[in-house]
C-alpha positions, 0 to 999 in steps of 0.5 A, a space after each residue: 500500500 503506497 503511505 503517498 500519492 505524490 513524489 517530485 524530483 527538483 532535481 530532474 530539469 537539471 538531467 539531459 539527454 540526446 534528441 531522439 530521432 525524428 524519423 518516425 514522424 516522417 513515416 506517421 506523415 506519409 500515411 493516408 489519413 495522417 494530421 496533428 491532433 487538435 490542441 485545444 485552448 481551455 481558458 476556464 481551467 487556466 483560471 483554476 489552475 492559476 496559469 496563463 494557459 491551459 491547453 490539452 493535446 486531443 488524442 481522442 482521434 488519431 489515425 482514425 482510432 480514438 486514441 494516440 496509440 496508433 503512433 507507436 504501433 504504426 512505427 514499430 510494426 513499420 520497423 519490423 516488416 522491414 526486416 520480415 519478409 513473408 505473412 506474420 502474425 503480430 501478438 501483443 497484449 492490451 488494456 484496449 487502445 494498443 491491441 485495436 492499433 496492431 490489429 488496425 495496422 496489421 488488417 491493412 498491411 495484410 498481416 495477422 494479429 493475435 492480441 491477448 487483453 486481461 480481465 476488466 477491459 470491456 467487451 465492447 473494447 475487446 469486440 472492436 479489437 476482433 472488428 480489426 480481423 485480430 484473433 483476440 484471447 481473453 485472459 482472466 488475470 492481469 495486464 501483467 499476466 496477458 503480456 507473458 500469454 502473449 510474449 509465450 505465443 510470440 515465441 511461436 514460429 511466423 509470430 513477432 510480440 508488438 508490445 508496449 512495454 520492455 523488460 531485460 532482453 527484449 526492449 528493441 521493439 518498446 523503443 521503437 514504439 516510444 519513438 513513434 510516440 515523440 511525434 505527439 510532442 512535435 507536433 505540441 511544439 509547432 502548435 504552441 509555439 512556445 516551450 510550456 511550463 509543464 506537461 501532464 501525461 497520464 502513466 501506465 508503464 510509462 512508455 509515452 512518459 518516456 516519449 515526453 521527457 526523452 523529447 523535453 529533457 532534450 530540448 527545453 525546461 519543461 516540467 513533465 508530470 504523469 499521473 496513475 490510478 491509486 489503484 495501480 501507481 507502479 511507477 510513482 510506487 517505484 520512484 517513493 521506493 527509489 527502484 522499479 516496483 512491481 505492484 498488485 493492481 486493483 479496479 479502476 475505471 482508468 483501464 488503460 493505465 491500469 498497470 502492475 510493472 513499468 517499462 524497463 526501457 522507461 525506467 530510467 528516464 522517469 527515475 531520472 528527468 521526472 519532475 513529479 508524480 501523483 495519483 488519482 482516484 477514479 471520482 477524481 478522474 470521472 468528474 474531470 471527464 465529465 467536464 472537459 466533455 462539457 468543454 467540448 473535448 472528448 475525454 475518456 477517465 484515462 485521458 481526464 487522469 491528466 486534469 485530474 492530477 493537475 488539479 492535485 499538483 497545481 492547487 495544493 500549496 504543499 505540492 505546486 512549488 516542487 513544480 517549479 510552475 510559474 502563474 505565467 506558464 503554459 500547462 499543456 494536458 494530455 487527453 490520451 484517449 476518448 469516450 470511444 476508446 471504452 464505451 463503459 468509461 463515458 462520462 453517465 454511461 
């Protein structure tokens, strides 16, 4: 049980690292379909939260699927078809958003895909992940549990694992799904057209945190912040234990980040160019859903977890000055996903 649901780090701005490459946004430019995502402007909430601007990065349709998970699948199945030749089938495991997107990009490359979701994720979700062509298997433990299932079936022949996530020998194909996540913050930086205060990023294993900070840390002074379920917070219990945590998870409306174990390849990024983490609890969650909806923005639990953990960070007296966020800044909020992503998530629903 974790004793605080707040970690920073004063020291991260501080830690540097190279510029990743940019050759996976040449390649997210030339697919049929490809523009930015809005960035939408929410003067209400800049108010509240005590900054010049709040602005949130809409992943709610991204390459025709509802959430920004179609970069790194799309990149990394790219990657490997490159060095395949002949049919494969590609296996992943999946809360949702990921599986939909390998399965997406292998009907259209005419390859086969074999996901493997956990329980708690909803049949309308894993429905629209067999919609895509993909032979779906649904395994009644956990996300952590659903990615051995599928990294065992990946060891077949004909079959590549297209995970998310990265552990000690096998972090080559999560990396190049954290590349193709870094064109979401290219993209950020020409839309805004300054570097902002801070970045929100609601965490699972932490691969799009890792996308931010590598992209930020490089770059600018940005303050990057994720934020977790309290009922599945392994990377903010990792950082308060001062190494990577593996945790049990409970039930939370936030499916997507509903994770026990971070990303190996993430891992020292977070630990070390982090500003700060919270954790939030799904009322949280479902409240900032419904009223980022009501501001015209399409935001499933997990992408509100961003407006939620703001709202944690940035009002407390206790917390906001570790931040490093000055009443002038830009707060940029990631909503990672829509309403469609999971249909039992929608705000009333």
């Amino acid at each position: 049980m974790l004793t605080s649901f707040w970690y920073a780090n004063p020291a991260a701005r501080r830690w540097s690292c190279p510029p990743p490459s940019d050759r996976a946004r040449e390649f997210h430019a030339s697919l049929p379909g490809y523009s930015p995502t809005p960035l939408t402007e929410l003067p209400t909430l800049a108010g509240e939260l005590g900054v010049r601007r709040v602005l949130v990065k809409d992943e709610s349709a991204r390459l025709g699927l509802p959430a920004f998970k179609a970069l790194g699948a799309s990149w990394a199945i790219h990657r490997i078809l490159e060095r395949h030749e002949g049919p494969l089938t590609l296996v992943t495991a999946t809360d949702g958003n990921h599986g939909r997107a390998v399965a997406r990009m292998a009907r259209l490359l005419g390859q086969r895909a074999r996901v493997f979701t956990p329980g708690g994720v909803h049949p309308e979700a894993v429905a629209a992940i067999a919609a895509e062509g993909a032979d779906v298997t649904e395994v009644g433990g956990s996300y952590d549990e659903a990615v051995k299932r599928a990294a065992s079936a990946a060891e077949e022949p004909g079959a590549v694992l297209v995970q998310d996530t990265a552990w000690e020998g096998y972090e080559e194909t999560p990396g190049w799904i954290v590349e193709g996540y870094g064109t979401l913050f290219a993209e950020l930086d020409e839309q805004l057209g300054e570097a902002p205060g801070l970045v929100v990023v609601p965490a699972g294993v932490g691969s799009l945190a890792q996308a931010a900070v590598a992209h930020y840390r490089a770059r600018s002074g940005t303050a990057v912040m994720i934020v977790e379920p309290e009922a599945a917070a392994c990377v903010l219990a990792g950082l308060l234990e001062g190494r990577p945590a593996r945790i049990g998870t409970g039930d939370t409306i936030m499916a997507g980040l509903n994770c026990g174990t971070p990303s190996s390849l993430a891992w020292p990024y977070l630990r070390d160019g982090l500003d700060a983490a919270v954790a939030v609890g799904d009322a949280d969650s479902a409240r900032a859903a419904r009223e980022l909806l009501a501001l015209g923005v399409d935001a499933g639990p997990c992408g509100a977890a961003s407006l939620a953990g703001a709202r944690a960070a940035l009002t407390s007296a206790a917390r906001r000055p570790s931040l490093g966020v000055p009443s002038d800044s830009a707060v940029v909020l990631l909503n990672t996903e829509g309403t469609a992503a999971n249909p039992a998530l929608r705000p009333g629903g």
